[in-house]
C-alpha positions, -999 to 999 in steps of 0.1 A, spaced: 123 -49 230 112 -45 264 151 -26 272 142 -5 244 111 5 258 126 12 295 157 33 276 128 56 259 112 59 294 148 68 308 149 92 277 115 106 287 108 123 257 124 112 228 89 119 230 58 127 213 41 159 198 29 163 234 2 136 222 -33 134 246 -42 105 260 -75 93 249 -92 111 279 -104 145 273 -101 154 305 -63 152 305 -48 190 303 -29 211 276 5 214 275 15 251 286 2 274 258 20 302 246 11 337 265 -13 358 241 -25 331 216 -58 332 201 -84 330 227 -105 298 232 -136 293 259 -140 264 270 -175 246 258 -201 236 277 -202 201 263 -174 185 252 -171 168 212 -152 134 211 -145 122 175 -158 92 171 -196 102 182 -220 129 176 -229 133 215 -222 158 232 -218 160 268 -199 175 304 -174 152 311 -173 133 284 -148 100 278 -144 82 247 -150 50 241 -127 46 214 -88 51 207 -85 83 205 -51 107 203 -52 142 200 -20 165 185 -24 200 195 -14 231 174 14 240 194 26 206 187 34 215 149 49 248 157 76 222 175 75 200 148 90 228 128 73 222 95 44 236 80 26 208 62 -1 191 80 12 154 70 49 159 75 39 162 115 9 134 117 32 105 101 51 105 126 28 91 147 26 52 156 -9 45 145 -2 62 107 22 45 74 33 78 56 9 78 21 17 103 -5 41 130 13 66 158 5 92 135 -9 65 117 -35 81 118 -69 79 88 -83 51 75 -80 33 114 -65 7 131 -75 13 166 -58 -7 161 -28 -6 146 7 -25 114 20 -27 96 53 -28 61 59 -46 46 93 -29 15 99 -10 8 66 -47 -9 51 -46 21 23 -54 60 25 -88 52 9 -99 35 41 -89 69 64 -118 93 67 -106 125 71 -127 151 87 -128 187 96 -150 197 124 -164 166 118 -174 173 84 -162 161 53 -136 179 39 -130 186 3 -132 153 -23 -101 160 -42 -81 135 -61 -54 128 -39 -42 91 -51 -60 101 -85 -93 91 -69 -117 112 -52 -92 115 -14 -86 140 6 -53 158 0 -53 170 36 -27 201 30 -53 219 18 -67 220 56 -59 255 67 -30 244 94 -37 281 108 -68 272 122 -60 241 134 -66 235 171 -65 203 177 -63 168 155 -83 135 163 -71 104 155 -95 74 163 -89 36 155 -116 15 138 -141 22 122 -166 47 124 -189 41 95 -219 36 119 -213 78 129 -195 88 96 -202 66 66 -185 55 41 -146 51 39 -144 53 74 -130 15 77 -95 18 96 -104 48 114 -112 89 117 -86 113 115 -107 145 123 -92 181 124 -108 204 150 -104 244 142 -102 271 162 -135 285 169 -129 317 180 -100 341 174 -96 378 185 -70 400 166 -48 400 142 -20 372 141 6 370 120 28 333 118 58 328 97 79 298 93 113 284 77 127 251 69 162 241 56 188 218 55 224 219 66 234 217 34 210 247 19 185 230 1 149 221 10 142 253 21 105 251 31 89 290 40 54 299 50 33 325 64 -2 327 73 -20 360 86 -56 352 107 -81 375 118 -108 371 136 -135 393 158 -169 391 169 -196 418 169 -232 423 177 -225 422 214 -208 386 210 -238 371 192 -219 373 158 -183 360 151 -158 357 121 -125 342 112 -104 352 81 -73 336 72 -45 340 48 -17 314 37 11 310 18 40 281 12 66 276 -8 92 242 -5 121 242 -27 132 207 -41 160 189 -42 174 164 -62 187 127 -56 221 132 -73 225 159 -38 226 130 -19 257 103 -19 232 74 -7 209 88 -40 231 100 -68 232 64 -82 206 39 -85 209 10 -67 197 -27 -80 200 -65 -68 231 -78 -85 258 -103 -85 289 -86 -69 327 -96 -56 329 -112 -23 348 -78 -2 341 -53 -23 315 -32 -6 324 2 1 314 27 28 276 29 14 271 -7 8 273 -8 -29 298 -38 -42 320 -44 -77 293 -60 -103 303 -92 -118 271 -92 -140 269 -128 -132 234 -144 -135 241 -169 -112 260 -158 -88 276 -193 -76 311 -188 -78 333 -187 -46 340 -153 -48 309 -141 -60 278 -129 -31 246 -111 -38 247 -77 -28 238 -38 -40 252 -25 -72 254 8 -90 230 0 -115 202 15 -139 180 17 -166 187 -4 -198 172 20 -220 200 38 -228 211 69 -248 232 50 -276 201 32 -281 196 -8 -283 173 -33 -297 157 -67 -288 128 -89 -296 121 -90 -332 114 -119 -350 135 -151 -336 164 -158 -334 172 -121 -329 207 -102 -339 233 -127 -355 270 -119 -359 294 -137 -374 309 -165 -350 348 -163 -367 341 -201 -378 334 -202 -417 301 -184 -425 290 -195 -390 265 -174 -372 257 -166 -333 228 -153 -319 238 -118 -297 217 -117 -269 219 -82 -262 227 -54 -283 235 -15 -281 245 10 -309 281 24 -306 297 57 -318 299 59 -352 267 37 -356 286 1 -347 268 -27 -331 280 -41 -302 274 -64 -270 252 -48 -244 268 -55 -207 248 -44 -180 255 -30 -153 281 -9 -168 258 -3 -195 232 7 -181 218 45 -174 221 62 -144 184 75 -142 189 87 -109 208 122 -104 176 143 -120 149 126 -96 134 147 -71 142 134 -34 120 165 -21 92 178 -42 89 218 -51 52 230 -39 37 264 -41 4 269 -18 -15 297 -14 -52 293 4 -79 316 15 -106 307 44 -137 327 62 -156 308 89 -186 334 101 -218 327 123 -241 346 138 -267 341 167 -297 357 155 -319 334 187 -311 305 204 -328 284 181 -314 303 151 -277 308 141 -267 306 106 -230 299 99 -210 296 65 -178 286 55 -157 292 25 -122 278 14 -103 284 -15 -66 263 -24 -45 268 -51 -12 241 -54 11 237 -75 34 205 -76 61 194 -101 76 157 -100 109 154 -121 121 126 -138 153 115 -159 150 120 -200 123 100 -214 130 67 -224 123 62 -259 107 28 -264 88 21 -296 79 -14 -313 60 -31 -280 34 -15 -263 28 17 -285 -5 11 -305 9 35 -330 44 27 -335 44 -17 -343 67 -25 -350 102 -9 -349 114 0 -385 153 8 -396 160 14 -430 192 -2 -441 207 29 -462 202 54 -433 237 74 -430 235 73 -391 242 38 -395 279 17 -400 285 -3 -428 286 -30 -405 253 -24 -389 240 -27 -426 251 -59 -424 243 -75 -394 208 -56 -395 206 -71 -434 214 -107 -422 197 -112 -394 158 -94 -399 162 -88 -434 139 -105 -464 151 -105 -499 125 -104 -530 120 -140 -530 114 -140 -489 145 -158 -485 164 -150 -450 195 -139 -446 204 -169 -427 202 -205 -427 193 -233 -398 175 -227 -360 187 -228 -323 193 -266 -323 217 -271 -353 233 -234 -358 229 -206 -381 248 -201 -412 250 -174 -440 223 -182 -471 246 -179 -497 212 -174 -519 202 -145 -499 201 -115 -519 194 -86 -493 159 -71 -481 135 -63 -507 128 -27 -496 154 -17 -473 131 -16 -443 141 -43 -415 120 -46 -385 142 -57 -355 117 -55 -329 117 -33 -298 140 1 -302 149 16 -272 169 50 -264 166 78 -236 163 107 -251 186 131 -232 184 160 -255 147 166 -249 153 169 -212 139 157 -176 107 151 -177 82 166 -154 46 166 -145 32 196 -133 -2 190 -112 -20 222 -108 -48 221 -86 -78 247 -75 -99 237 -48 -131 255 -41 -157 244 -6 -188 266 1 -209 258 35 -239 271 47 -255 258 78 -281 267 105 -281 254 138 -297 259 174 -316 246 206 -354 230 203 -360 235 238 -366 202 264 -324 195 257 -328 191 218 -302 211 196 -298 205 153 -280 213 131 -279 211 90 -255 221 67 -251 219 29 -218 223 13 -206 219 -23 -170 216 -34 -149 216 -66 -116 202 -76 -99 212 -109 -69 192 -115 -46 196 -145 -16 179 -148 7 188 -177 39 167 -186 66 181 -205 93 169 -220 75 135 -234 79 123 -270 57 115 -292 65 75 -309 50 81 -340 72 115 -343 103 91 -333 100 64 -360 91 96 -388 129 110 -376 144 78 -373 140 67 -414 167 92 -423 189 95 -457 210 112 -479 190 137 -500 218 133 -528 231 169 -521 247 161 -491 220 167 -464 202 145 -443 167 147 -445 136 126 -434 123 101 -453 88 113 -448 94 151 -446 54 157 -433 49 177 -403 84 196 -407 104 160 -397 138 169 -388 162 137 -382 182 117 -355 205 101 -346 202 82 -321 224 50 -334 256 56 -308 264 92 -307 226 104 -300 227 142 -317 191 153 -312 190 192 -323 173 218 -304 149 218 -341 149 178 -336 137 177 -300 110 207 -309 97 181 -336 98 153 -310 83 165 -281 48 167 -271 36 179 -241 4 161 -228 -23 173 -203 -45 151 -180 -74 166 -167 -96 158 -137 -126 178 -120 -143 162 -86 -172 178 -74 -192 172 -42 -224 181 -26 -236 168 10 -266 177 28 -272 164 66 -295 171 93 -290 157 129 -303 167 158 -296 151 194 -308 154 229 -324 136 259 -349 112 253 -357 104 285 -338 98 325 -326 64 336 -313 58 371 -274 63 361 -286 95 336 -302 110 309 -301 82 275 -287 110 253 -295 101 213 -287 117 181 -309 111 147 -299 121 114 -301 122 79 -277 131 50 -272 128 13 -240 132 -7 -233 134 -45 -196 131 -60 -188 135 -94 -152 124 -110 -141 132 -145 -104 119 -156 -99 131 -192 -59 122 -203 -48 134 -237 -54 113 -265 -17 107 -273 -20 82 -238 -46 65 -253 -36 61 -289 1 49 -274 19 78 -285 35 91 -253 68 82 -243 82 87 -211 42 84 -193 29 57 -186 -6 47 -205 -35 61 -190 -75 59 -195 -102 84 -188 -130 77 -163 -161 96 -152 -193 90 -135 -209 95 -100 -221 83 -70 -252 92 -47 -261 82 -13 -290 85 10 -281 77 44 -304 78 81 -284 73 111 -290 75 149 -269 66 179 -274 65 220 -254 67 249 -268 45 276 -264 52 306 -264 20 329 -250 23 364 -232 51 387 -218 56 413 -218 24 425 -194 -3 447 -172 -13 414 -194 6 392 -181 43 393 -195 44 357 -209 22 332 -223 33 301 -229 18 265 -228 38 230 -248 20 202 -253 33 168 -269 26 131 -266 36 99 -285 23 69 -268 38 32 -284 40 3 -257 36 -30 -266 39 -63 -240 19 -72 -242 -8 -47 -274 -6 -29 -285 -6 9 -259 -14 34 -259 -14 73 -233 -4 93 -233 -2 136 -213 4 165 -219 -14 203 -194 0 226 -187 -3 260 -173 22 288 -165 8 325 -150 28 354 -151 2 385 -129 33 400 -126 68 393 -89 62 384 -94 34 360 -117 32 327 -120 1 307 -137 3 271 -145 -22 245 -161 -17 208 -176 -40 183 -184 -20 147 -190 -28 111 -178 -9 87 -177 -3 52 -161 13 21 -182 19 -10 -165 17 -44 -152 52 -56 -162 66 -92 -129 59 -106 -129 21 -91 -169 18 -109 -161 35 -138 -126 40 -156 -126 25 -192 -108 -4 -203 -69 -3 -209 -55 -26 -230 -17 -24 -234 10 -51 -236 25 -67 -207 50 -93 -192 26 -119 -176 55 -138 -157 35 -167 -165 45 -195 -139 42 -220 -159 72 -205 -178 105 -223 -168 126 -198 -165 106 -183 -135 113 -223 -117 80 -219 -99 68 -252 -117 87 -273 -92 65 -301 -79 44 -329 -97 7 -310 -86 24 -276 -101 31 -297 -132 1 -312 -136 -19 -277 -128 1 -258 -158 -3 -293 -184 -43 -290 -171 -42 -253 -179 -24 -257 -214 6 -238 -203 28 -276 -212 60 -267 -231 66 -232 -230 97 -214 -237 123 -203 -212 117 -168 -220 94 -145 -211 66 -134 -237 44 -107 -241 4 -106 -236 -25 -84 -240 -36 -76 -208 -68 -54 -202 -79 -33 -171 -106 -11 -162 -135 -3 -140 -164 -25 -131 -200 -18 -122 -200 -49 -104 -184 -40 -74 -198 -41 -41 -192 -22 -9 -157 -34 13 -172 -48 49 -151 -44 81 -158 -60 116 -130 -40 139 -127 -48 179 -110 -23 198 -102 -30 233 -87 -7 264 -78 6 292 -74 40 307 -55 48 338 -52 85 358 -45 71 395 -34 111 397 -43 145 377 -7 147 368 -7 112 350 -20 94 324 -15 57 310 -35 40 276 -30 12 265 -54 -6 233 -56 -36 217 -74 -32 176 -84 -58 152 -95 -47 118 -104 -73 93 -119 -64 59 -136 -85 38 -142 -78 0 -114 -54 -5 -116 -36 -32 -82 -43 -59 -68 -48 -89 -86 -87 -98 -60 -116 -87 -42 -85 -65 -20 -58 -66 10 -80 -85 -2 -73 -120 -8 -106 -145 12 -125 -119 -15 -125 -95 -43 -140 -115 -20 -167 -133 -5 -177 -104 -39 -180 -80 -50 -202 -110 -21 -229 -108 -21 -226 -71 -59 -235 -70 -54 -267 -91 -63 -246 -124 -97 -256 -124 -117 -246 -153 -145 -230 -134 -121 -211 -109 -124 -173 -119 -86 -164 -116 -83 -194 -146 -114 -178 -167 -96 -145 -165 -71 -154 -189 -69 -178 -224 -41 -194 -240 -33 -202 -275 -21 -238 -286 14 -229 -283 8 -225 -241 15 -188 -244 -11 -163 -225 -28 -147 -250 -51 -123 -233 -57 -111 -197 -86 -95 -184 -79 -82 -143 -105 -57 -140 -109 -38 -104 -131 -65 -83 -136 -76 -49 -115 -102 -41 -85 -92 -10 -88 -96 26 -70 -75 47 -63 -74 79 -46 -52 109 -39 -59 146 -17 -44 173 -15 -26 205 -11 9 207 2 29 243 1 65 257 19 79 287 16 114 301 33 129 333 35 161 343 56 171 378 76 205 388 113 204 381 139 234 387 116 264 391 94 253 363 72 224 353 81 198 330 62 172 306 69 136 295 43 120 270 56 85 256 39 67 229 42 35 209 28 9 187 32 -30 184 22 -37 152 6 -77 156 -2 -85 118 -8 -65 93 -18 -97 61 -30 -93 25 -47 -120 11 -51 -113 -28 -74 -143 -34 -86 -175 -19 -62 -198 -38 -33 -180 -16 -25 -177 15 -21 -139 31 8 -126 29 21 -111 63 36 -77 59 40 -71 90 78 -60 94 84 -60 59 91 -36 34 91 -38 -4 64 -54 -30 39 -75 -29 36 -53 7 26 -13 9 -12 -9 4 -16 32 -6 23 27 -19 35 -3 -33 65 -12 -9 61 10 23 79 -7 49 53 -14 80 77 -21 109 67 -35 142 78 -12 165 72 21 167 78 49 195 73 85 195 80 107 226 83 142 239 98 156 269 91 194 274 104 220 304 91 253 308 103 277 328 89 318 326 89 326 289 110 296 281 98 265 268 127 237 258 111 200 238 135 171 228 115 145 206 126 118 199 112 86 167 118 54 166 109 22 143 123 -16 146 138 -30 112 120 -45 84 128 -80 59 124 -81 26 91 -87 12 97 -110 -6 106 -133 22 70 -131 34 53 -132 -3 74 -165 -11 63 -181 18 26 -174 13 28 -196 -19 47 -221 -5 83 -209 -18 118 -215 -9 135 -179 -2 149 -157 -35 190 -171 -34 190 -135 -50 183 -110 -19 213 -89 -8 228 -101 22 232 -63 31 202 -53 18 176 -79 32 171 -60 58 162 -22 63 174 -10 98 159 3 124 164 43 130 161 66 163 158 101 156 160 133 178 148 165 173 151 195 198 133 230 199 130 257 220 102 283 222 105 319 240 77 343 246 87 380 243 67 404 257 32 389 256 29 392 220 49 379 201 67 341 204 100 330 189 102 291 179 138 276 170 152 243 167 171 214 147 150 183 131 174 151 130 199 162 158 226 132 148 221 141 112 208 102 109 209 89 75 183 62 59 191 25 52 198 19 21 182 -14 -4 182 -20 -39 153 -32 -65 125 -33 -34 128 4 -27 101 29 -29 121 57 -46 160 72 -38 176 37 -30 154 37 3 118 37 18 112 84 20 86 80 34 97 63 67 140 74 66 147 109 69 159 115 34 169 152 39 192 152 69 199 174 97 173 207 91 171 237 114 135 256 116 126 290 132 89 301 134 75 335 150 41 335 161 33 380 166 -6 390 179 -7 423 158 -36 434 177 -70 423 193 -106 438 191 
């Protein structure tokens, strides 16, 4: 590692987005001639504390991106630029479609976007429902008006409040602009696609002899998508299998021997072209046992079928994955369409010194689609309205065979005879009594087919955001200034899906027959039925689908309110300074309503998954107060020594009084070097949706461990766990449970301790060195009861714990007397521990080269441990270099990787300004490596051998930037110089065969901006 860090300093700027060390001392990089004015303040505003003051240094982590530094980046969304950086794991981002929600998220530290507190101007931005909670989607920040961006490690509760566990990410605007400016952007790939254009138009002008001042600001965006099928690495989708020992081809993917096992000589794990197994011919399973019997060519013998699919002409045959299987792939989105269009006015005026009113007014409108393949149409398990699956025996769709088999094997004749004699143990024969099914319904369990002739499913999330501020603000003589503010926002959210079917709708078509005159009609003709086929040759007509197809809406309004009054000043001289304090109040109301159709709830939507309404509020009462310290100066090893303290007592609703604080130290034995240390607490209150969603009850697979066929029963104190737990005897298939979710009032508030550590070095003006050490440990995480892993989690932390009666995990769930899991309550509680450590650095030089001056600002991360622990009776899992479930906190699966550099070197010379960046990250394991080992697990035999491991990646993008004639300023540049393409893995990836969020998943992209002042006042 330490060779890769020297070649990046050699490379001097695969470099970072001309990233600040934590001082704010240290200078811009060269601004372009003629951009929007800016004087510089009096006082200088560190994120992280409300003081003010000349000078200033922070005590935390802090690194700044600058707004020329997106212009390089080439792209216009906010998020696209800022995960790039070490200290962020990509959330929710333009290549989001399965799972995405049509916004963008950031994640601090890879401990979940809910823990980031994102700020402008140190307020709270806009509570929109980002992750479908109350989150910032941070697109919605006017990029126009950006100035500068703040990132600070650890947490900040103590200055912020709540939410503000891993960290700050606080976006500074412009606060003054004269003229008219006009910017204008494009995006695209090599290959045409993924065109991304913008424009924004700002204005801004003071008046009343400079007293008054006002900034408007236009915006518009439009991205084009593209699908998965563009892409070779994407146009298939990729799964775990059995394959031939040789046969991998130029992407990785290998000949499938559908083996199970996997044990013969010339048989390896590896990547296979694989699928869904919900297929368009349609095929059923479950139903009552023993399931589908054909004829075993032996007398009136009879064999179970373990799989079966419909063939044309209505024939039943075996089901053979993978070649069976549906390529879901080819109509996924790999980059999201999104329209944006925003409006914003900031205006103040200075009526006195002690008066100044100020307002500010935002308005966002988005629209996002995410596209999926055909519904799959799955009916008989897990629809509340469609239980179960029903064929009837004379439809014409079906083969005269089909009759038969369906007949024999699920059939009942008049006298409740079966169509077969004997059981698994002795065999199954023909009942020579049987005299066929009573009514010529047969019910063979769980009917499955993907519905190609309605079409891709897509979700389109519309969203208008709304934020109003008023404020006043001035000076109270003797060094005092305040400042209040209320604002009010409001998020409405609709998200319609089209393209669904409705599973009461499918069963109606599916009973079809011959009228007698030739035509094929429904057997219940209600609601204008038309009929299917979707036994082998699926024929759905365009009147068919138009019967079938429902098109559901979700619906979701956040609204916020915040008061807060601070005011700050000198409270009285010490011998190194003035003891500078701020004391403040503030109160904040959010509101959440989630209202899905009631086809989700009843069961009746295909092709969505379940959902639940939720709705409720919070409110908070909060007084806060900090101080800067002052403590020595000037002095032999004491250039400066201060200390920053700070309180904050919350008043929930929901959970009560908490306490959060801050003690933080700042030491400059020299003027060249700064050391600075902090000790906070921190914490995250639960959210509406996390108090209050309803309870969801749907089926599910519990992958009971007990259950032989998952072998995790493998030692005597396992066995003896699952006999104490009544789980002795079960089958060695997997069953079906009821499992319930929801909300809980019970919850209390996340608590975090976080240590930061550092050191700051500027032995010259041209050079700066950081270097930090964080710890963030949170205790009462808020999650999913058991964790994130479903019915697995609580199951499994019961056996592990000894299955003791009393043990929680083992209360959550019952079983019947035949062992099976019979109901499963894992509402939202307070059980996870998570935890984050690493080391981050900044390096910043500047120095004349060839007639010009030139810039190189290195940065990097170590990631140290980044552990989940899901509940006491497991140990954390360490997802630290991993990628892939049980990791990924915001994102089930997001790879974390250890290392991780981002550089910038920049020359500038006259008009000209030339930037090569350069990204890298180390490689990450399989997840699964890390969650077996937390239980005490040998290592899944079934990992690819090529896919255990995702690869590390350096990336290089160039852009050069030349001022014409003072006003105007012409960007250019390529993203992805080598045209790098992403590492490919199979049933742990996050979406297109790979982890989007970290590989480039577009390719090589050129960008050109122009940045024109139109005119000044």
């Amino acid at each position: 590692m330490a060779a890769l860090v020297s070649c990046s300093l050699l490379l001097a700027g695969a470099a970072a987005s001309a990233l600040r060390a934590a001082s704010t001392q240290d200078e811009p990089s060269p601004a372009p001639i003629e951009q929007p004015s800016e004087p510089e303040p009096a006082t200088i505003v560190v994120t992280g504390t409300r003081i003010a003051t000349p000078n200033r240094q922070s005590f935390s982590p802090v690194q700044s991106v600058r707004s020329d530094d997106f212009v390089l980046t080439g792209v216009p969304n906010v998020e696209q630029t800022l995960n790039q950086l070490p200290q962020l794991v990509p959330g929710f981002t333009n290549t989001s479609n399965n799972p995405g929600t049509g916004a963008a998220t950031l994640d601090l530290r890879g401990l979940g976007s809910v823990r980031t507190l994102i700020l402008v101007n140190g307020r709270r931005w806009i509570a929109n429902d980002a992750g479908q909670i109350p989150e910032i989607d941070v697109n919605t920040i006017p990029s126009a008006l950006i100035h500068r961006v703040d990132i600070v490690t650890g947490g900040a509760s103590a200055v912020y409040g709540s939410d503000a566990v891993t960290g700050v990410i606080n976006f500074i605007l412009k606060p003054t602009i004269r003229g008219l400016h006009l910017e204008a952007r494009q995006n695209i790939t090599e290959v045409g696609d993924s065109s991304v254009s913008s424009a924004d138009l700002t204005y801004g002008s003071s008046f009343l002899g400079d007293k008054g001042n006002v900034i408007a600001s236009l915006g518009w965006l439009k991205q084009r998508p593209s699908l998965q099928g563009s892409r070779s690495f994407s146009e298939f989708a990729a799964s775990d299998g059995c394959i031939l020992r040789g046969s991998r081809d130029e992407l990785g993917f290998g000949q499938a021997t559908g083996s199970l096992s996997c044990n013969s000589a010339n048989e390896e794990w590896g990547l296979v072209r694989a699928g869904s197994p919900t297929v368009p011919e349609s095929r059923f399973q479950g139903g009552p046992q023993p399931g589908l019997l054909v004829p075993s060519g032996i007398g009136d013998g009879l064999v179970r079928l373990p799989g079966s699919r419909f063939a044309e002409g209505g024939d039943i045959v075996p089901f053979l994955p993978p070649g069976d299987l549906y390529n879901f792939a080819p109509d996924n989105y790999v980059q999201v369409p999104l329209k944006r269009i925003s409006a914003n006015l900031l205006a103040s005026l200075e009526l006195s010194e002690a008066f100044e009113p100020f307002v500010e007014f935002s308005y966002i409108r988005t629209r996002s689609p995410q596209q999926l393949a055909p519904a799959p149409g799955v009916i008989g398990s897990g629809a509340d309205s469609v239980f179960p699956a029903l064929i009837n025996l004379d439809n014409p769709f079906l083969s005269s065979s089909a009759r038969q088999l369906l007949d024999i094997s699920f059939g009942r004749d008049a006298e409740g005879r079966r169509g077969f004699l004997g059981n698994p143990s002795t065999g199954f024969t023909l009942n020579p009594a049987y005299t066929g099914d009573a009514d010529g319904l047969v019910a063979p369990g769980r009917i499955s087919s993907r519905l190609t002739g309605l079409g891709p499913r897509q979700s389109n999330d519309q969203r208008d955001a709304y934020r109003g501020l008023i404020g006043l603000r001035g000076e109270l003589g003797r060094g005092w200034s305040y400042e209040g503010y209320y604002s009010r926002s409001h998020v409405s959210h609709d998200t319609r899906h089209f393209n669904s079917a409705s599973a009461r709708r499918l069963q109606q078509a599916m009973l079809a027959r011959d009228n007698g005159s030739g035509q094929i009609v429904c057997i219940d003709p209600t609601n204008g039925c038309v009929p299917i086929n979707i036994f082998g040759e699926q024929t759905i007509s365009p009147e068919a689908a138009d019967f079938l197809r429902i098109n559901p809406v979700e619906r979701t309004r956040v609204k916020e309110q915040i008061a807060e009054l601070t005011m700050k000043g000198d409270l009285f001289e010490l011998p190194a300074g003035p003891l500078k304090a701020v004391l403040g109040a503030a109160w904040r109301r959010t509101s959440y309503v989630f209202r899905p159709d009631n086809s989700f709830e009843e069961g009746d939507t295909l092709g969505f998954l379940k959902s639940i309404g939720a709705a409720g509020s919070t409110r908070v009462f909060e007084l806060f107060g900090e101080a800067l310290v002052p403590i020595v100066r000037d002095k032999p090893l004491a250039y400066d020594l201060n200390a920053e303290l700070g309180i904050r007592y919350s008043d929930y609703d929901s959970v009560g009084g908490v306490w959060t604080w801050k003690l933080m130290g700042n030491w400059a034995p020299v003027r060249e070097l700064r050391l600075r240390a902090g000790f906070q607490q921190a914490i995250r209150a639960p959210n509406v949706r996390e108090l209050y969603e309803e309870e969801l009850t749907d089926f599910g697979v519990p992958s009971d461990p007990c259950a032989p066929i998952n072998q995790f029963v493998l030692t005597p104190e396992l066995i003896e766990a699952c006999a104490r737990n009544g789980a002795a005897g079960l089958p060695l298939d997997f069953y079906e449970t009821l499992v319930t979710t929801g909300g809980s009032t019970d919850l209390k508030a996340e608590t975090a301790r976080t240590f930061t550590l550092g050191a700051v070095a500027q032995p010259f003006r041209s050079f700066m060195a950081t270097i930090d050490y964080y710890d963030i440990n949170i205790r009462d995480a808020i999650g999913v009861f058991g964790g994130g892993q479903g019915p697995l989690g609580a199951i499994t932390g019961c056996i592990l714990g000894g299955a003791d009666p009393a043990d929680p995990l083992c209360q959550a769930f019952t079983r019947g007397p035949d062992g099976f899991v019979r109901e499963l309550r894992i509402p939202t509680a307070n059980l996870a521990r998570l935890r984050a450590r690493g080391i981050d650095w900044q390096l910043s030089y500047r120095f004349p080269l060839l007639s010009g001056n030139a810039q190189i600002n290195l940065s990097g991360s170590r990631l140290l441990e980044l552990s989940v622990q899901n509940n006491a009776a497991l140990d954390p899992v360490e997802c630290a270099g991993s990628f892939g479930s049980p990791c990924g906190t915001t994102i089930l699966g997001t790879a974390a990787p250890k290392w991780k550099l981002f550089n910038r070197a920049n020359w500038t010379v006259g008009p000209v300004n030339l930037s090569l960046r350069h990204r890298y990250f180390s490689s990450t394991v399989d997840g699964r490596l890390a969650g077996n080992k937390s239980i005490n697990r040998p290592p899944p035999i079934s990992i690819p051998t090529n896919a255990v491991k995702l690869a590390s990646r350096h990336y290089f993008d160039a852009g050069v930037t030349f001022d014409v004639a003072k006003r105007f300023q012409l960007t250019v540049g390529v993203n992805n110089l080598f045209d790098t393409q992403p590492s490919l893995v199979g049933s742990q990836q996050v979406q297109a065969n790979t982890d989007p969020s970290l590989y480039d998943v577009l390719g090589r992209r050129y960008f050109a901006s122009v940045r024109a002042s139109l005119g000044s006042d």
